[in-house]
C-alpha positions in Angstrom: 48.9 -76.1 78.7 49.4 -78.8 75.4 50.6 -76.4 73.0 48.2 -78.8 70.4 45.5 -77.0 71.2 43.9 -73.8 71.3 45.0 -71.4 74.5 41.0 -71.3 75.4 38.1 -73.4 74.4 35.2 -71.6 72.6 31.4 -71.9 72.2 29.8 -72.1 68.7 25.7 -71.6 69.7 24.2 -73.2 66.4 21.6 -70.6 64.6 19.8 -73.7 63.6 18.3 -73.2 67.1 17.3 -70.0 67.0 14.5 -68.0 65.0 15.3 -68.2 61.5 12.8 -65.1 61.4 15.7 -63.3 63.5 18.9 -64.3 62.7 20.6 -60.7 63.1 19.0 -60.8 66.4 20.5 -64.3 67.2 24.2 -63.0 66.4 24.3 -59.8 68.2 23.1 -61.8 71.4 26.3 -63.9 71.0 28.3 -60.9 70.3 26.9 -59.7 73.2 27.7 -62.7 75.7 31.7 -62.8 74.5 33.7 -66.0 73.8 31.1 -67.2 70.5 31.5 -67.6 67.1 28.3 -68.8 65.2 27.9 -71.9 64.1 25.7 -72.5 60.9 24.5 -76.0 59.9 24.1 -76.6 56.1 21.7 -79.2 55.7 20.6 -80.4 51.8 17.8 -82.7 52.3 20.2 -85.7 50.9 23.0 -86.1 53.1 20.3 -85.8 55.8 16.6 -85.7 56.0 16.1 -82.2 56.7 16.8 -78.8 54.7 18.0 -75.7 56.6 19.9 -72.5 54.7 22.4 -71.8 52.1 24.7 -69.6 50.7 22.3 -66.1 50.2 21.8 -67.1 54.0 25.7 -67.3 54.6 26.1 -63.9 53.0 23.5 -62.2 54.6 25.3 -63.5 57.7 28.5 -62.2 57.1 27.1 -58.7 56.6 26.0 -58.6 59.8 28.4 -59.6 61.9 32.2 -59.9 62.5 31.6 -63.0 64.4 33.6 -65.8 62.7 30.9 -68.1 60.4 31.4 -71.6 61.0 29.7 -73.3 58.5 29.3 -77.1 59.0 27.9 -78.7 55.6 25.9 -81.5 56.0 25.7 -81.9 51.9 26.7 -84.5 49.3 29.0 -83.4 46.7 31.0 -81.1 49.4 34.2 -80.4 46.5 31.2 -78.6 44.9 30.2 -75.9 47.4 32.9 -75.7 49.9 35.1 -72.8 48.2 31.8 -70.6 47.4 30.7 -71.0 51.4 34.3 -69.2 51.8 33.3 -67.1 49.5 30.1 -65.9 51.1 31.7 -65.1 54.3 32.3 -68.8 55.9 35.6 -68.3 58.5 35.3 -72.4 59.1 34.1 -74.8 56.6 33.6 -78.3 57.9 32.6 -81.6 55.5 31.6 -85.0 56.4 34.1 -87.7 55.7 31.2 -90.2 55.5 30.1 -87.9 51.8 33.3 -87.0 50.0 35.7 -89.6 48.3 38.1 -87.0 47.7 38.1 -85.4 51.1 42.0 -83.7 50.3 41.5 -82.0 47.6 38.6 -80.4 49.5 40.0 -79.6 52.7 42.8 -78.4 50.4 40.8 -75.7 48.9 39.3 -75.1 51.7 42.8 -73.9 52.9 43.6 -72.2 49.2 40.0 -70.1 49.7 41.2 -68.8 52.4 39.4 -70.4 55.7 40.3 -73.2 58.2 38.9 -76.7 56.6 37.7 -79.4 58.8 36.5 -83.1 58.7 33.5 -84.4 60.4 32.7 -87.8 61.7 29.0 -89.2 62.4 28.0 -91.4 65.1 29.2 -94.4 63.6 32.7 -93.2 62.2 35.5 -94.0 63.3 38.4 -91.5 64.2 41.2 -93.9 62.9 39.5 -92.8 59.3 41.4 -89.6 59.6 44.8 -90.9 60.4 46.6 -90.5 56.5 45.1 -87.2 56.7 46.7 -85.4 59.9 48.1 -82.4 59.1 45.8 -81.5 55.8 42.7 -80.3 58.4 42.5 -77.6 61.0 39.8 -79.3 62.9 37.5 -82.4 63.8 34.1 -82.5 64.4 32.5 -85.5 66.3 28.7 -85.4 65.7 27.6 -86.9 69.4 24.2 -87.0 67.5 22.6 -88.5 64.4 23.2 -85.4 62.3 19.6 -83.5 61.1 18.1 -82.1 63.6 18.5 -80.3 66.7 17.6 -81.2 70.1 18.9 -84.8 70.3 20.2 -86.9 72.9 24.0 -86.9 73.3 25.4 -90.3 73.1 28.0 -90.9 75.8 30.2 -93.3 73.6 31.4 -90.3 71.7 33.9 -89.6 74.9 35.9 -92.4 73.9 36.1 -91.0 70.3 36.7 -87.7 71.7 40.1 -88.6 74.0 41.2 -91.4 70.7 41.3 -88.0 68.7 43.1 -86.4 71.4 45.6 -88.8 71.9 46.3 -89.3 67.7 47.0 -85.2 67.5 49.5 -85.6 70.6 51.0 -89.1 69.1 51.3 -87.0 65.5 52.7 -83.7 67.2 50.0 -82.4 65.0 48.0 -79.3 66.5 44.2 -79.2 65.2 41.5 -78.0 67.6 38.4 -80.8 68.1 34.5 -79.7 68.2 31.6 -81.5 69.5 28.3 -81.1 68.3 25.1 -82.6 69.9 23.3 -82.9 73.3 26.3 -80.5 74.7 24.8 -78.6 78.0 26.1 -77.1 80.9 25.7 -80.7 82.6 28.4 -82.8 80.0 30.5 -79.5 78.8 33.5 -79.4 81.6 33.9 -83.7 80.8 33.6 -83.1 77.7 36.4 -79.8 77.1 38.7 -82.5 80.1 38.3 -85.4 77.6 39.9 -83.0 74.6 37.0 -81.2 72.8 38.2 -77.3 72.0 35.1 -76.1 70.7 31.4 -77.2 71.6 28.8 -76.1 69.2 25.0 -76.1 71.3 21.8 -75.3 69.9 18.3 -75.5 72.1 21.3 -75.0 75.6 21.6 -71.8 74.5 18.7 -70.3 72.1 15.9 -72.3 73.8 16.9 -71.0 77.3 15.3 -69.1 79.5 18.3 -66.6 79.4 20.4 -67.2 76.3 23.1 -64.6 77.3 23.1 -66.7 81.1 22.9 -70.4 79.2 26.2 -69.2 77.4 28.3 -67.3 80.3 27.4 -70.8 82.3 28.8 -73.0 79.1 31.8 -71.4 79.0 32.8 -71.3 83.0 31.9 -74.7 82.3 34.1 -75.0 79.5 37.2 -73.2 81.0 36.6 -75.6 84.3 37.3 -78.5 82.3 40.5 -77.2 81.1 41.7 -75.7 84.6 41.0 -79.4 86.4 
């Protein structure tokens, strides 16, 4: 096992999938189904062109559950928000690199609030952006969608990101776990968890199933497949 990463790899179901009228529902499902934490996306109409929750949301959340809160904020002014999403109950607090020019001091008080700061890149980002900063995040997360809205198409060049990212945290002797977030299903989660991801966050795979407790328990055999191979 690379000591880099995490002993097992772990599904984040997004809540932006689910029914906003039945959140509470939503989290003990995944408390029920085992290996989850809950990812929440954080969307301000101006980073991208949709608006989803905030931090009443994020509080109300953490009241119900003892599921970690992994809040990915998809917001301009990031420095401005990211401690009081820690303060609301966030576990994880993730910020795009492509919307903060002064990405270390917030993943730095990210840390100093108490919860495990990460970067994430769009589509279009490069991972060599993150290379001076190794060492001052936790974890990555490669959008392998145009982040917004949910149910997109995964976009298959985001592999070769994925094992670049992989290969820069064994060439730093750095450990930080790596998400993926977009178009993940049961069909691309075993490649993708083989190609380095640690964490997949899925939306409509798992609250738009059939059987959302079933769509999970297949994500992760999936998931543990790909680190066994």
């Amino acid at each position: 096992m690379n000591a880099l990463r995490p002993a097992q790899p772990l599904l984040a179901p997004s809540l932006l999938s689910a029914d906003f009228a039945r959140l509470g529902e939503a989290l003990s499902l995944l408390e029920e189904a085992g290996n989850c934490i809950a990812h929440v996306d954080v969307m301000d109409g101006r980073f991208v062109p949709n608006i989803t929750i905030g931090l009443p949301v994020v509080a109300s959340l953490r009241k119900a559950t003892q599921l970690h809160l992994d809040c990915h904020l998809m917001i301009v002014e990031p420095l401005r928000y990211a401690t009081e999403f820690v303060a609301a109950g966030a576990n994880w607090v993730s910020v795009h690199q492509e919307a903060d020019p002064h990405l270390h001091r917030t993943l730095s008080a990210i840390r100093a609030a108490g919860a495990k700061a990460g970067v994430v890149l769009n589509p279009s980002t490069p991972v060599e952006t993150l290379v001076d900063l190794v060492g001052d995040f936790d974890f990555v997360l490669l959008m392998s969608v145009n982040p917004g809205f949910g149910g997109q198409t995964f976009i298959p060049r985001v592999f070769d990101k994925l094992k670049r990212l992989d290969a820069l945290r064994t060439e730093r002797n750095t450990p930080f776990f790596i998400q993926v977030d977009g178009g993940v299903s049961a069909d691309n989660a075993q490649e993708l968890v083989r190609a380095g991801a640690d964490v997949l966050v899925a939306g409509n795979a798992v609250f738009k199933a059939p059987e959302p407790i079933g769509a999970i328990r297949e994500l992760v055999s999936k998931m543990q497949q790909g680190r066994s191979i």
